[in-house]
N, C-alpha and C positions, 0 to 999 in steps of 0.2 A: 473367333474372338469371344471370351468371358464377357456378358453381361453383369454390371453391378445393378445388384438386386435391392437397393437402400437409396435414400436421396442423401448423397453429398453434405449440400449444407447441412440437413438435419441432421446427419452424422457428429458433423463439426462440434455445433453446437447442442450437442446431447438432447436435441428436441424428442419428444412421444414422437410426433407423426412419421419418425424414419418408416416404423412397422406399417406404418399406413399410405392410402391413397394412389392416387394414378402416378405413374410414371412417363417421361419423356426424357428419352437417350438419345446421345449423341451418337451420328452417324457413323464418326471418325475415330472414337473411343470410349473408353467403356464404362466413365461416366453419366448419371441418371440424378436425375432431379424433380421432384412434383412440378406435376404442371401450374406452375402458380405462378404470381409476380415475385416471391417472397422467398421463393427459393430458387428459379433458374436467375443464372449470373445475366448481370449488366452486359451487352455487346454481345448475347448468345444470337442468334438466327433459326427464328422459330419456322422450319419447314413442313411440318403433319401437326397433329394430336399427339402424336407419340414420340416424335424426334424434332430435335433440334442441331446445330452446329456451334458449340463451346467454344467460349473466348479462349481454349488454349491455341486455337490453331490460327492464331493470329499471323500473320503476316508481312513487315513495319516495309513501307515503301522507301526504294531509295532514293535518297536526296529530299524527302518529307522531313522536316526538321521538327514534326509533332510526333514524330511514330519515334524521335530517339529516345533511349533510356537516359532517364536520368535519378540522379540519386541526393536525399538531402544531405547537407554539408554539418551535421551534430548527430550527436547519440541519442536514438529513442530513449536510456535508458537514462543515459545522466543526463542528458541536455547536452552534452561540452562538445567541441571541437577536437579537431586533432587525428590522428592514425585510425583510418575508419574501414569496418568490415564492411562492403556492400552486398543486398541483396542482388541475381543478376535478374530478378522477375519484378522488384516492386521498390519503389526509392526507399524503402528503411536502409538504414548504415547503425551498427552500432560499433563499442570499444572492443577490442577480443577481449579484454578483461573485464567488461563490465559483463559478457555471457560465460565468462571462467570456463574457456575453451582454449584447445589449440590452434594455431595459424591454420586453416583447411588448402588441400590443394586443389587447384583446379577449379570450378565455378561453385557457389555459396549461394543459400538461398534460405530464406529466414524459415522459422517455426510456419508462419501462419501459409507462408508458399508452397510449404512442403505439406501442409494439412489440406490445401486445396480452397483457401482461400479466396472468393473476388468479391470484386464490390456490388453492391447489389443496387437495385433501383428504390427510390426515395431513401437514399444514406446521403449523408452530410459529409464531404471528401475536401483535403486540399489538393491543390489543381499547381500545375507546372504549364504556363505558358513560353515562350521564347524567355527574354530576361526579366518580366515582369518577374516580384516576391510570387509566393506560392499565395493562390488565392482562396480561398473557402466558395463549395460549391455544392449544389444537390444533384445526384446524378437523377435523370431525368427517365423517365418511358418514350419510345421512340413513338408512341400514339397519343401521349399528351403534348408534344411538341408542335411548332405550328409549320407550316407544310414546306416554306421554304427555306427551313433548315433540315427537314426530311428529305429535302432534293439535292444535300450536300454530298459530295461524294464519302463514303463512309463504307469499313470492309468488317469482315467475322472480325468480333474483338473489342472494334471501338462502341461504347456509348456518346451520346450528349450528355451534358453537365449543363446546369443554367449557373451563372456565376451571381454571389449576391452583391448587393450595390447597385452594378452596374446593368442585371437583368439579360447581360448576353448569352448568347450560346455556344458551345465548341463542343467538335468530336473529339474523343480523344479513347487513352487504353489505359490498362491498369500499370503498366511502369511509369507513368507520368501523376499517380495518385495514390494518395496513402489516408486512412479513415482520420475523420475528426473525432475530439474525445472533448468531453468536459471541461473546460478550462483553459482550452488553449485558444481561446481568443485573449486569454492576456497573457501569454506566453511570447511578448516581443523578441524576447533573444533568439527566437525562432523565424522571424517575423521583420526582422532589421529593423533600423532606427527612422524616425520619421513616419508617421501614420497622417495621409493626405483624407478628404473628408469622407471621399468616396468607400477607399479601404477601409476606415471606420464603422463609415455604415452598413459595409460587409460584415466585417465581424459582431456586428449587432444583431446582424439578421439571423447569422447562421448562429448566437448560441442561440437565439427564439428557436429559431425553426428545428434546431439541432434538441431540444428540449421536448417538443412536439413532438417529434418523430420517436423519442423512446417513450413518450408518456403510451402512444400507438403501440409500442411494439410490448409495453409492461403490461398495457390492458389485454391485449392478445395472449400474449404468453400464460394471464393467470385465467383467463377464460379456458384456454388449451388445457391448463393443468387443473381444472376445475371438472373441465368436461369428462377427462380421460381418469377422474381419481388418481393423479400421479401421486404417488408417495416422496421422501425422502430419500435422497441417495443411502444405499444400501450399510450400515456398518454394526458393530457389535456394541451392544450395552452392558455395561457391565456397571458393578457399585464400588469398586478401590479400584487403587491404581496399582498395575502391574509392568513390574519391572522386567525390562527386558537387555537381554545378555549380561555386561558386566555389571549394570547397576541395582545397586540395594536399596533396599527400603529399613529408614533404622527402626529399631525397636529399643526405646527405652528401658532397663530393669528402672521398677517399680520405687525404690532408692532414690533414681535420679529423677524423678517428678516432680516438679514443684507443688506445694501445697497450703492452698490459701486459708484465711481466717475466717471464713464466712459458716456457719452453724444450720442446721435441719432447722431451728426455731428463728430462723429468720424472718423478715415477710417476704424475700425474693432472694433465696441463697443462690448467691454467686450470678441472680440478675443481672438486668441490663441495667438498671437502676444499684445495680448495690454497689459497695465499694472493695467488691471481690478482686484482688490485685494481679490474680491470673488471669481473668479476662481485662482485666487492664492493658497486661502485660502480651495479649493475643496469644497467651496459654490454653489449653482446651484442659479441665480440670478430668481426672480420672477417676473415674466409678468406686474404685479401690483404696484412693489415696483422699480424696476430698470429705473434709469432716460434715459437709452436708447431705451425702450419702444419695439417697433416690430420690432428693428434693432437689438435689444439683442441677442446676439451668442454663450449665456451660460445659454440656456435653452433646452440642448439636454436631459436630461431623461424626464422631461414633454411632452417634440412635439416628441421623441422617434425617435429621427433622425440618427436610426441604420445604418449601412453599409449592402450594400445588400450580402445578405451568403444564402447558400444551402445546406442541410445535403445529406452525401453524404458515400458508404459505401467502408471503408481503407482494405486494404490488412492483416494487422496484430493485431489493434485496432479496431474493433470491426466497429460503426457506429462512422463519423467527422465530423466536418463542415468546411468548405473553401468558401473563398470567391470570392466573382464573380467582381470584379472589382479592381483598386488598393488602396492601403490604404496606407496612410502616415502616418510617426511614428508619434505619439500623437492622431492621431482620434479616434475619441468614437466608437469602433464596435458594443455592445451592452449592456444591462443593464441584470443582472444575475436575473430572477424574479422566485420567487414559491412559497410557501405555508412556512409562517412565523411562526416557533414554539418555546417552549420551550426547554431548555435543559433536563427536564424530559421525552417529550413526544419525542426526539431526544434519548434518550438512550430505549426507549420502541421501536421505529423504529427499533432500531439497532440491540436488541434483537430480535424482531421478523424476522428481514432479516437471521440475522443466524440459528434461529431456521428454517427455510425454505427456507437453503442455496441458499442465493439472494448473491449475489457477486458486484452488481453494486451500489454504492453510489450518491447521487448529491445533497452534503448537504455541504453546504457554511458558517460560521460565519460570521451575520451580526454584533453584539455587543456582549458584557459579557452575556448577556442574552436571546438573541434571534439567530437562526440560519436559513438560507435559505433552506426548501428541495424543490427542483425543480426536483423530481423522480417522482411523482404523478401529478405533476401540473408544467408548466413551459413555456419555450419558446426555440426558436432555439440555448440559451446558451448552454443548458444542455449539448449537443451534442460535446462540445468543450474539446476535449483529451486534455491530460497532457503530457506536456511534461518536458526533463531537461535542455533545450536551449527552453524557449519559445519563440514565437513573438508577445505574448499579457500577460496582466498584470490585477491584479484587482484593484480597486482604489474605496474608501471610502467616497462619497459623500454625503454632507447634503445638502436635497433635500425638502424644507417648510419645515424645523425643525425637517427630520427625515432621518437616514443614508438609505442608497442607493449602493447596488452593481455595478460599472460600467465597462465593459471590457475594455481596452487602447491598440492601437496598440505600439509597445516596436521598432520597425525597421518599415521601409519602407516596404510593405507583395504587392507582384503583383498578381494579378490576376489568380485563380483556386490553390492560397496555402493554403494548412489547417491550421487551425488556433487554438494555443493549447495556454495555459498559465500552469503554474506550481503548481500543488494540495496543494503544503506543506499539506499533508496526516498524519495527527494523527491517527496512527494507534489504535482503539478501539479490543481487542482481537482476529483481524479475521488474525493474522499472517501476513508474509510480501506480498504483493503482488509484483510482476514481472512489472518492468517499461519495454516497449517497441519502445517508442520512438524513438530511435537509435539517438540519439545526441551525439556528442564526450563526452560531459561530462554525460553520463548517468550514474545516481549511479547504476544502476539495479534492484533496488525495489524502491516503492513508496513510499515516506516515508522518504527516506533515502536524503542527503544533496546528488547534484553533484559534482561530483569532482571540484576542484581547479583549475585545472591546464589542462584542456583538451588536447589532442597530435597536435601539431600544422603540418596541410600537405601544408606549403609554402614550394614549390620546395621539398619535400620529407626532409627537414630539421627539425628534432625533439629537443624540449625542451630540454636542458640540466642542472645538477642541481650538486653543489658539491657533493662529493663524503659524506662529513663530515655531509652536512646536510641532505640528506637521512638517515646518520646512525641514526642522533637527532631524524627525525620524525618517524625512525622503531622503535627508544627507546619508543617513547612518546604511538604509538598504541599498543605498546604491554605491556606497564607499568602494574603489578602486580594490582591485588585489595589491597585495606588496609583492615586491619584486624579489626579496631577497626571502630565504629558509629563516622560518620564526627560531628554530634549534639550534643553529651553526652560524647563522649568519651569511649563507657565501648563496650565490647567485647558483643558475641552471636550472635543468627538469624539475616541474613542483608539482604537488601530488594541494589542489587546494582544498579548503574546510568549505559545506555544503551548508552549513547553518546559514540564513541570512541574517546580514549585516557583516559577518565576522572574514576582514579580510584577510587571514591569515594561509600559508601557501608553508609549502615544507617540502622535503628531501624525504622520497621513501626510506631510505637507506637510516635518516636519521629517527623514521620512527619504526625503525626493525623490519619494515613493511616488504614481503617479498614477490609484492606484484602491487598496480594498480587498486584501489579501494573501491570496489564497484558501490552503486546506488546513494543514497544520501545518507553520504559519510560525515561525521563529525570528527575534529580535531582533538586531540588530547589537552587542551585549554579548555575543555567545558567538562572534563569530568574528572573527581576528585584523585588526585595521587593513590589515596590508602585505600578508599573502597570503591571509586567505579560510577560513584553517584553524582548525581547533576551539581558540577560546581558554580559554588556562590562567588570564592574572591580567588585571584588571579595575582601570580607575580609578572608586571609589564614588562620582564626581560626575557624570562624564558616561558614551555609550556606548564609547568609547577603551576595547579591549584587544587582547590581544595573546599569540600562543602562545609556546612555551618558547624558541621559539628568536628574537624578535625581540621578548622583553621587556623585556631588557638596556637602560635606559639611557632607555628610555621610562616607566616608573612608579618611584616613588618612595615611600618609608613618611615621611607628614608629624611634622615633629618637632612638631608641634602637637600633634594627635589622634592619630597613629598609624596614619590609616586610609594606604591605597593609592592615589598619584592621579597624573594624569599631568600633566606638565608646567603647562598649562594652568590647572592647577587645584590645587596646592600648595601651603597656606597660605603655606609659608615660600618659595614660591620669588619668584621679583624681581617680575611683575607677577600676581598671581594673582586667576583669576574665583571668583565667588560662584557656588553652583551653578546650575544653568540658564544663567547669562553668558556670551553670548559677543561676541568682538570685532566692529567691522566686518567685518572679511572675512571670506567664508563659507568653513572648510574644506571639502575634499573629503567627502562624506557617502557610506558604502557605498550599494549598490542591493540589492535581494532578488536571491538569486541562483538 
């Protein structure tokens, strides 16, 4: 039998100490782990210094009603119900279409099972008891435990868990446990209706203690990469961006440039202060064409007159960058540069990252049709977290006739702050991730809008809010789905909108849709008919709406009812449909984008 010569976990989790330290292997297979707490699995059986026996070789008793598998009843990915993949090693289940796979034969086992996954000792897990909800627990060390629960009977496989709340203990195994993450202590829809005081006070404990245990594991990790000099994952720097296969890069003739009024004898030609109309207009003026000549001051992505930064590695985010000097709000920090592709060869990426659980993205929208990946190829952007209060922004310049990512400072940022701007994160089927940021208004996943309303700490004085209109806004988040297709009107399978509050539910079929809409999808009632953009007003009959700037002329207030509607659908106007109605011809319907 091959001996693996690497620990496992460290593998998983791309730790330095793979290359390092003692080893202890299992007897029965060829699995190897450091001898540590931190890295041999939960319910392993420690036999030597050198060897142990791995919870694969578990064994479930029969007629033990702890040792069956069992699986949660929604999708890791969406949350929802309904036709579920299951793992047959660990209760995830997700949608086949939320992982954009085909139906598999024969037994199924998720990414993290297939990577060699378990749970480890002091992790924060929910627990599957008999019919109790799924309870929040910390798996335990079988030598911190107190001794007549050591005398339980218990085989290779199982750990103890202590449960919070109630402070009990059970043995159990990894099909009966799936890991806690951030935020899902108020994840009820997971959780069932009804929270009695005890389960309350579980989920209180375990996001404390659930928060404690990575603050332990972030201090660890940057002490580890501190000790060992770890660098940045490996990639190429380059200063433009390079197009790859069918996509071009335009180049302007000189003609079609625009050219502004601003003069050499100015006090600040084409400044940030002047009233130079191409930087108005987020034009980048041309060396060539600009009558201000080599006094021009609005030719920073060409002379690439970045702010000096330094990658740098964060306590809780992984690798940041910060800058080394101060920065005033509106200065150019840097321009976002990498490898220009298609949206085909961007959804081929994406797939291949999941299929070989890659986790880290750095792909940018330049246009409708082209997008930034700076994960192979890139510059000291790439490195810039996300955050939900950023202090930099991206900005859309046209640069000789072709757009241009540029970073913008958003506040005044002094010197050794990191510097993050905000992902607006389309989630592509890899479920929510966990925002870390720690801003007042963090939504908690990426992806997700920040709050509104952040807690204000002037003098310890907190926002106040009626009483009447909190009840309006718990009505609105919690408003019912409708029953019937917002586009047809006719009842059946409904494909529903992920935005909250918005109860609106639809027929794939009537939004061209040729599968399930994986991850947090939005409805084509929130973004603009003509371009795409976050719409402002809404016709109440059909999905037809439209942003500030192309609503003009397209909705109408019916002198009937008053509602909002468009053309189409206007009591009073000359042929007008009944809702759901639509004519012969099929209009154009958006696509998911």
């Amino acid at each position: 039998m091959a001996f693996c010569e690497f620990c496992l976990k460290c593998v998983i989790f791309m730790s330095f100490l793979f290359y390092t330290g003692r080893l202890t292997r299992c007897v029965r297979c060829p699995i190897a782990y450091h001898a540590t707490d931190y890295c041999i699995p939960a319910g392993s059986v420690i036999l030597a210094n050198n060897s142990i026996l791995c919870p694969n070789h578990f064994v479930p008793r029969k007629g033990c009603r702890n040792h069956e598998h069992v699986n949660v009843s929604w999708c890791f990915v969406c949350s929802e119900g309904g036709s579920l993949l299951c793992c047959e090693s660990c209760p995830a289940a997700f949608h086949r279409e939320c992982l954009n796979i085909e139906m598999p034969e024969g037994s199924w086992f998720c990414n993290d099972c297939r990577a060699g996954r378990k749970p480890h000792y002091k992790e924060v897990v929910w627990v599957k008891v008999g019919r109790y909800r799924w309870w929040p627990a910390e798996v335990s060390h079988p030598k911190n435990i107190p001794e007549n629960i050591l005398r339980m009977r218990h085989d290779v496989g199982e750990f103890p868990v202590l449960f919070f709340g109630s402070n009990d203990y059970l043995w159990t195994y990894q099909a009966r446990v799936f890991p806690y993450m951030e935020g899902d202590a108020n994840s009820k829809e997971k959780m069932g209706k009804g929270v009695d005081s005890i389960y309350k006070k579980a989920l209180e404990e375990a996001a404390v203690r659930f928060k404690e245990l990575q603050a332990e594991k972030e201090l660890r990790q940057l002490q580890e990469d501190r000790r060992n000099d770890k660098k940045p994952p490996p990639y190429k720097h380059i200063k433009v961006n390079r197009p790859i296969g069918k996509v071009q890069i335009i180049t302007a003739d000189l003609s079609e440039i625009p050219r502004c009024n601003c003069k050499a004898t100015d006090e600040n030609p084409c400044g940030m202060d002047s009233e130079c109309i191409n930087r108005m207009l987020l034009y980048e003026c041309h060396p060539q064409v600009c009558p201000a000549g080599e006094q021009c001051q609005n030719q920073r992505f060409m002379k690439r007159e970045y702010s000096q930064v330094e990658i740098f590695r964060t306590l809780s985010r992984g690798w940041g960058l910060r800058c080394c000097h101060d920065i005033k709000k509106g200065d150019f920090v840097s321009e976002y540069v990498g490898e220009v592709i298609d949206e085909e060869e961007c959804r081929a990426r994406i797939r291949h990252a999941q299929e070989n659980d890659i986790g880290n993205f750095y792909m940018l929208t330049l246009d409708k049709d082209r997008i930034i990946d700076a994960g192979p190829k890139g510059n000291e952007a790439r490195f810039m977290n996300h955050s939900c209060q950023p202090n930099c922004e991206t900005q859309k310049w046209t640069v000789s006739g072709d757009t241009r990512v540029g970073l913008f400072a958003l506040v005044d940022i002094s010197a050794g702050t990191e510097l993050t701007f905000n992902y607006n994160l389309e989630c592509l089927g890899n479920g929510k991730t966990v925002c870390k940021c720690g801003a007042p208004n963090c939504s908690g996943f990426l992806g997700v809008r920040p709050k509104n309303n952040p807690p204000s700490d002037d003098k310890g004085r907190k926002m106040k809010k009626r009483a009447h209109m909190k009840r309006r806004q718990q009505q609105e988040l919690t408003k019912e789905r409708e029953d019937e297709c917002f586009s047809c009107g006719d009842g059946g399978q409904m494909v529903s909108c992920k935005r909250p509050g918005c109860p609106k539910v639809y027929h794939a079929d009537c939004l061209n849709l040729t599968k399930r809409p994986a991850g947090r999808w939005e409805c084509p009632w929130h973004q603009c008919d003509l371009c795409g953009q976050e719409a402002a007003s809404f016709c109440e009959m059909c999905p037809s709406s439209y942003c500030v700037e192309h609503r003009d002329g397209m909705l109408f207030i019916s002198k009937l009812d008053g509602r909002l509607s468009c053309s189409e659908h206007d009591p009073c106007g000359p042929e007008p449909l009944e809702p759901g109605e639509i004519r012969e011809y099929v209009p154009d319907v958006k696509h998911e984008s």
